[in-house]
Each structure stands twice: as C-alpha cells, then as structure tokens.
N, C-alpha and C positions, 0 to 999 in steps of 0.2 A: 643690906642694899642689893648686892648678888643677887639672894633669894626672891626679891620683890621684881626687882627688873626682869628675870628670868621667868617667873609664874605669870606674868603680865602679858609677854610676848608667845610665853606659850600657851595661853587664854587666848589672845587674838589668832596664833596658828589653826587651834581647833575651832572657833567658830570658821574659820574660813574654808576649812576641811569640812565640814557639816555643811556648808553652804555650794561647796563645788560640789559635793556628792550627791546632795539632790538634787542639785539641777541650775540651780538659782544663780549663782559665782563660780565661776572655775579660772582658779589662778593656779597658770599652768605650771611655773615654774615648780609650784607646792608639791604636786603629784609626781612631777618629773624627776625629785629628790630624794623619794621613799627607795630606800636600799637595794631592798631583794628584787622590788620590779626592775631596776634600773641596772640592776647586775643583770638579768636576763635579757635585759636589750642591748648590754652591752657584747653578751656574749651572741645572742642571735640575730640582729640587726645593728650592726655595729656602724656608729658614726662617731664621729671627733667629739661631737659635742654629747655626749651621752658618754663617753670615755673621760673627757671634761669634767663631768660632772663627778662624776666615780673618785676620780684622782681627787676633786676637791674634798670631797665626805671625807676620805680616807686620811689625808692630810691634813682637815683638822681635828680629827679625831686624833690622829698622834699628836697633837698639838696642846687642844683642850682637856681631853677625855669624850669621856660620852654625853657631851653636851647634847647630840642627835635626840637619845634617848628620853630625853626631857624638855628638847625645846621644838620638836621638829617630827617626831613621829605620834599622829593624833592617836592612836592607841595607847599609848605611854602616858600621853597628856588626860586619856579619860581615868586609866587604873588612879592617876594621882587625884584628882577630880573626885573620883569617889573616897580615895583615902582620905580626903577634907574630912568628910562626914561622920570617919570611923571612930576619933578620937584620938587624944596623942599619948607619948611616955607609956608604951607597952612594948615597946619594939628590944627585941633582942637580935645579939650577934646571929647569923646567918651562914648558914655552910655555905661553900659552892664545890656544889655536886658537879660529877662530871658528867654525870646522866645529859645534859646540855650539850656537851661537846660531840656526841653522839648522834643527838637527835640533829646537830647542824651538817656534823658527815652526811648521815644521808639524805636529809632537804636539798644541800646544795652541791649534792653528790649528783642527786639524779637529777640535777635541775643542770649541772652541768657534761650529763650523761645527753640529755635531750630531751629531758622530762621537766613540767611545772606540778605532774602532779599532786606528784608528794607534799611539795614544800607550799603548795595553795589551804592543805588542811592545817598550817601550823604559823604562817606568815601571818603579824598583824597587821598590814595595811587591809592585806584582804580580808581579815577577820572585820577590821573600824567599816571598811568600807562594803562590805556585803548584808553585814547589821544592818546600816542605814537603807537597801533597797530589801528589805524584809526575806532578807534568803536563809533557810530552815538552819545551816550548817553557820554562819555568820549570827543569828539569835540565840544559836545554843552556843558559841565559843563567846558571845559576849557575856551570857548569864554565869558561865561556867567562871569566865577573869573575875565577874563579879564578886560571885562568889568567895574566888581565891582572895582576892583582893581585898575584901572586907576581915578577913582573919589570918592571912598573910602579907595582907598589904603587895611590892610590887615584887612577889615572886616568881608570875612570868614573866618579867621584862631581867631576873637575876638568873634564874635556873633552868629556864624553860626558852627564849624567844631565840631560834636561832643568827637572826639581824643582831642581836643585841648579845649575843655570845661573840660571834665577830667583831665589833664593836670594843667588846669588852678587853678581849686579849690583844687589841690593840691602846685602850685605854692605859694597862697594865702600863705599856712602856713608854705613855704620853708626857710628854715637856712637862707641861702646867696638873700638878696632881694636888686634892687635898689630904692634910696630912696633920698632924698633932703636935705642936710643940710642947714639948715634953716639960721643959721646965716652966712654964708658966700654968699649966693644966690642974684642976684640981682634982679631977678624977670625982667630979661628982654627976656624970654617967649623966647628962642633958643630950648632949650628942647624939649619944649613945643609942637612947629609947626612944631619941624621936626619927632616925636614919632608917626612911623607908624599904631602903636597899637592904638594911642591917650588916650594914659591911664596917661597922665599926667596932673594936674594943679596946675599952679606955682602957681594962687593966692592963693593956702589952701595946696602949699608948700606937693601937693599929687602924689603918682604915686600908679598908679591901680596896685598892682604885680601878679594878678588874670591873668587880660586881656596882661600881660605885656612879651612880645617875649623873652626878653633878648636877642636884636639886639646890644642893647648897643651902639646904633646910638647915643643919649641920652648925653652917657659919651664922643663919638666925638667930640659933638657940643659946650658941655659948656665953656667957656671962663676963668672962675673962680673954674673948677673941682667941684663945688657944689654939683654935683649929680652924685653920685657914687652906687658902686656895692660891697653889703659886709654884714655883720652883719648889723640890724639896731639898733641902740641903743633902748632901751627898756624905754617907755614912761607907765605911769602910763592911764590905761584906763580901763574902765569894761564894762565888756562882756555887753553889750545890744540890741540884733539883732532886727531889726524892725521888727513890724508885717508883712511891705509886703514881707521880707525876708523869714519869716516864711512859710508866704500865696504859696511863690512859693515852696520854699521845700516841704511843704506838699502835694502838686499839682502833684511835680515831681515826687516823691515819685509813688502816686496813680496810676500816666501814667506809670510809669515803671513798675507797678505789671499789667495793664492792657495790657502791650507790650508782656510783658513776655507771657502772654495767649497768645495772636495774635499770638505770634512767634511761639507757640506750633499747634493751629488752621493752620497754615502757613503750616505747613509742614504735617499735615495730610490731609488736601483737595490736598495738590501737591502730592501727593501719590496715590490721585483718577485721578488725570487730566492726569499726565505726560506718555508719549509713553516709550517705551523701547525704548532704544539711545543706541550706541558702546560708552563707555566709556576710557579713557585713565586707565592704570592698575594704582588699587591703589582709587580710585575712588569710591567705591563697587558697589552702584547700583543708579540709576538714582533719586530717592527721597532723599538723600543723597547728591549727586554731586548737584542737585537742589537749594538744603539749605544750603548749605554749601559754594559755588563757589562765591567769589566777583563780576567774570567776570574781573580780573584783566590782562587776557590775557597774561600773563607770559610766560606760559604753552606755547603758540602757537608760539610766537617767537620763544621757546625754542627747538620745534621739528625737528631735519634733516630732516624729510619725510613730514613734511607739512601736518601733517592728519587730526592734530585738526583743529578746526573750531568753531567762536564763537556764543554767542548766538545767538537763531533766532527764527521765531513764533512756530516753530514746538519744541525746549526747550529751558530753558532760561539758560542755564548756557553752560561752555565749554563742547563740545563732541567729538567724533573721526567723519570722514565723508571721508570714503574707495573707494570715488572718485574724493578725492583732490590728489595733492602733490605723490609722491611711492607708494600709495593707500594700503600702511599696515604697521603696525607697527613694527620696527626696534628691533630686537631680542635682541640685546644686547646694547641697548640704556633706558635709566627711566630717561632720564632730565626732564620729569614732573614732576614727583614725587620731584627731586632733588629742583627743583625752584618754587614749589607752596608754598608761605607763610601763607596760611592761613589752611591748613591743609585738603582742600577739596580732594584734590589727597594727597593718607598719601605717607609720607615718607620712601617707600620702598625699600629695597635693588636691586641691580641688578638680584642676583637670586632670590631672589622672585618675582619682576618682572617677570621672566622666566617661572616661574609656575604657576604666573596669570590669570586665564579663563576668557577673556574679552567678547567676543564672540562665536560664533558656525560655524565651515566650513560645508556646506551640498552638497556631490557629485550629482548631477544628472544622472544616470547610462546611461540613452537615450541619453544623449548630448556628453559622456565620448567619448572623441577620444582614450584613452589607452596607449596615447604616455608615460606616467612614466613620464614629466618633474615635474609634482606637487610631486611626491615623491621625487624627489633629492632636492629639495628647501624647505621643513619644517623643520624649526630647532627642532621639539622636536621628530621626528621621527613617526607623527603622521598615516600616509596615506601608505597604503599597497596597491597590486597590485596582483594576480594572474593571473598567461597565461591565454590570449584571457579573460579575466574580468574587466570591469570598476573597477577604482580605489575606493578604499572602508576608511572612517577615523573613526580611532579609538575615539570614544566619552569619554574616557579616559584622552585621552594626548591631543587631539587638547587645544591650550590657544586662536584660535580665529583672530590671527596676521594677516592673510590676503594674506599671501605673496603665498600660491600656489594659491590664485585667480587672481594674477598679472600675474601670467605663464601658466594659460590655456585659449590654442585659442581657444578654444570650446563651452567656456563660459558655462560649467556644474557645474562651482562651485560657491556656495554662501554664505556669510556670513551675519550671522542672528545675531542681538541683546541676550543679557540673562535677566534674571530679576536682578540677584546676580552674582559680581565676586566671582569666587572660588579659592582655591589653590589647582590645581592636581597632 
C-alpha cells in the first residue's frame, strides 16, 4: 500500500516537473522545494519564507526519512523510472562509501564560501532540469545516471548526490525508520534483491536507513510483512563509532572548511575574468549572477521573448542576448525572477522589475532618421525628440529593455551592458 501510494504521487510530481520545465505549468511551490537551490537562497537572499521552507524539509526528514528522495526530487523519481524497465531480484547489499561525504564538503563548502559553482556540476535538480532545455553538460549527466542506473540501479542518489548525502545522515537518526523484524523474517532475501538503494541484509537482519529511499519497494515484496516502516523498537547498544568513521568525519570536515575558501577564491578571480553581460532584471551584476546561477535553465523556458540565452564561453551562467527571440525585454512581464529557485535572479516584484536599470540605450545622432517611432514604444517615457533633432534618452529613466532598438530602421540605437543593476 505504502509502495503504490507513494509511486503514484511521485509520478504525478515529475509529470508536473516536466511540464513546469518547459514552459507549459510551473507550480511554483515544486521548484521552491528542491534542496540545494533553496539552501542558496536561503543563504543569499534570505527571507522567512525560504528559511520556512528549509526548516520544514529538514524536519521531516528527521521525522520520515528520506521520503524527499523518492517523492519530491524529479531526478530521483526519473533513475526509479528507468529502474521499472531494468528488471527485478538482482540487487545486492551496497557499501556506503564515503567518497560522498567528500564530494558534499566541497559542493556546499563552496556554495557556502560564495560559490554555486562547483555544486551546479553535481546538483540533480539542475542536472533533471538542464536535460529538459537541451544543455550539452545536463544531456551528458543524464545519459551518464542512465547509464549508472540501468547496472546499478540508484547509485547516485546512495553514494554520489550530495542533497541526498545530507538527507541521508539525517535519515540515519529519523523517528519513523524501516527495519526487519527479526522474528517473523524468513530470510528468504525478497527484500533484499529487490532494494533499489541495496541498503538491506537479511543475513544481520539489516537495513542501512542512511542510504535508504523509503521506496518502500521493500514492504511490496515481503511475503510475511517482516519488514516494515514505523518506530524501531529500541535495542540496547552503545554509542561506539569506528575509527574509520571517525577518520572520514574529520576529513570531511577539513575539505569543507577548505571548499568554503575555494568558494570565496571562486568568486573573486570571477570578478577579474568575467565581461559585462545584459543581465535578466533582478540578477544585479554579472559576478553575482556568476556565482550564483545553477544553470538550471528555468529562467529560459520561462521567457515570452526568448531573450535569455544559456551559458557559453564568453559567461558561464544565464544572460540576456538582444538578438535572440523579440530582441528586448518584455515590460510588464518578471517570470524570471518569479521561477528562479535558487535565488540567482532575486524575487522581484513586477514594479520593481519596471524600475530595474538592466542595461543602457545609446542614440547615435548621425544614424538618427528622426522618424519619433522609438519615442512611442518606451514604456518608461525615456526618449525625447525636438523639431528637426535626433532623438535624445534621458540617462535617468532609460531601464535598458531594448524595445526602441527593435523599432529603428536606422539602426542608431544600441544597447550597452552596465556593471550594476539599479533602481531609477
């Protein structure tokens, strides 16, 4: 029952994930939930409710386990998705390496140094959600899970995903764990070989609740219910963590304060390197959007005018490029802002949007034909005209949008980069 209710909900989650990514539905709460975005808004544009939300994950995951992992992060929900197709009763017991612990040091080591870069190569929201808008670095990390997937089943989401290593060592110490009753068990290994996680064994009557999905495939399979989901009864044992336990916490530890620097080093050399880029409003300035950006591509599906455009050698995170798509930004439109999860474009209102200085318009007086259309199409009232005078913009009110360069045939207007958004 577990298993059926649970696959169901987590089938309805990724359709709805698929559908917000390209364009078609975006329920926002969905996107606002994924962990690692939501840890970086929490840590760089910090509000109640994004601190809200954080506390809630976190707390029930002490509570449930890693029910996230299974029912709520559409990466998780695709590896299971293909594991349908794989076949069942081959699955055996599974280490859990500590190689994981490591790779989550330094993701959100330097994610909390001041960097997204690192942790954008290894995060699966932006892996599910970079796939769907055809990005070179998102089609090779999905082919690559695929792969894992089909002959490991879901070993990135045990030993690999850093969300789900957090996750996990909170799982460990969560209320509601599944577990084996011993004396009813027949130890005839159904559990066993069908626990995608491979976090079980019958012979020592074990289930890893660390590495453990709560798929609940598990409570499917058993024949005699033995292995259930619920309190564990509490066995007499003392605390004695191994030395190699030890050896890697301390380890971890160490790379994490060393990521933390990286991520700090991270973003001030990108501050020497990076060009001035047109930014999406909400963005501030390009060392910023840099560091900040998953490359989750949200954003880009998300625009009526097609302006964004993703990364590429000239920068690495999403930018505006005012000779794709209506070649300027839509005046009374901020679905970027609206559907960025990770706080890289902050969550601005539509009027403030409006007052956003993204950019700069620069009339060329020698090219000016004089015809007045670029004055009737600025929405902020920017651009004046006197008899027989090229058009002239007020450096005031221009916000940059682009749209009287889409309306002169004359081609005397252009739009230039700034260092910093402003509000005029």
């Amino acid at each position: 029952m577990f298993y059926k209710i649970r696959l169901t909900f987590a089938i309805l989650i990724f359709i709805m994930a698929i559908l917000g990514v390209i364009g078609i539905f975006y329920p926002l709460p969905l996107f606002d939930i994924q962990t690692a975005p939501l840890i970086q808004r929490v840590i760089i544009d910090f509000s109640l409710i994004s601190a809200v939300i954080l506390v809630v994950i976190l707390l029930l995951t002490l509570f449930f386990g890693r029910l996230y992992c299974s029912m709520l992060c559409p990466f998780g929900i695709l590896q299971e998705l293909i594991a349908l197709f794989r076949g069942e009763g081959n699955e055996e017991p599974r280490k859990n390496l500590p190689v994981k612990y490591f790779i989550t040091a330094i993701s959100f080591g330097a994610l909390i140094g001041g960097s997204a870069v690192i942790i954008r190569y290894i995060e699966p929201y932006t892996y599910f959600a970079s796939a769907l808008t055809l990005s070179l670095i998102g089609l090779t990390a999905i082919i690559a899970v695929i792969v894992l997937t089909i002959f490991k089943n879901r070993y990135f989401c045990t030993n690999i995903c850093p969300v789900g290593c957090i996750l996990g060592l909170l799982s460990k110490i969560s209320l509601l764990k599944v577990y084996i009753k011993e004396d009813e068990c027949l130890s005839c290994g159904m559990c066993e070989r069908n626990c995608p996680a491979g976090c079980i064994e019958v012979g020592e009557a074990k289930v890893d609740n660390e590495t453990c999905l709560k798929c609940f495939k598990c409570l499917n399979q058993c024949p005699k219910n033995a292995i259930t989901y619920g309190i564990k009864p509490k066995k007499e044992v003392k605390f004695s963590p191994k030395r190699r336990e030890l050896l890697t916490f301390g380890s971890a530890l160490v790379i994490l304060a060393g990521a933390v620097k990286i991520g700090f080093e991270i973003g001030k050399t990108a501050a020497e390197k990076i060009k001035n880029v047109i930014l999406p409003p909400g963005a501030v300035n390009a060392q910023r959007m840099f560091n900040k950006c998953l490359n989750c591509n949200l954003c880009i599906n998300a625009c009526p005018n097609n302006i964004l455009t993703k990364a590429d050698k000239d920068f690495g995170a999403v930018h505006i490029d005012y000779t794709k798509g209506e070649k300027h930004c839509k005046y009374d439109c901020n679905d970027c802002a609206k559907v960025c999860p990770s706080g890289a474009i902050k969550k601005i209102t539509l009027e403030e949007k409006q007052k956003t200085r993204i950019a700069m318009a620069v009339i060329d007086p020698e090219k000016c034909s004089k015809n007045g259309i670029c004055i009737n199409v600025c929405p902020v009232n920017a651009i004046t005209m006197e008899a027989n005078q090229s058009a002239k913009i007020d450096a005031s009110k221009c916000i940059g949008c682009g749209k009287c360069k889409t309306v002169c045939n004359s081609g005397a207007i252009e739009i230039f980069a700034i260092n910093e958004q402003q509000i005029v």
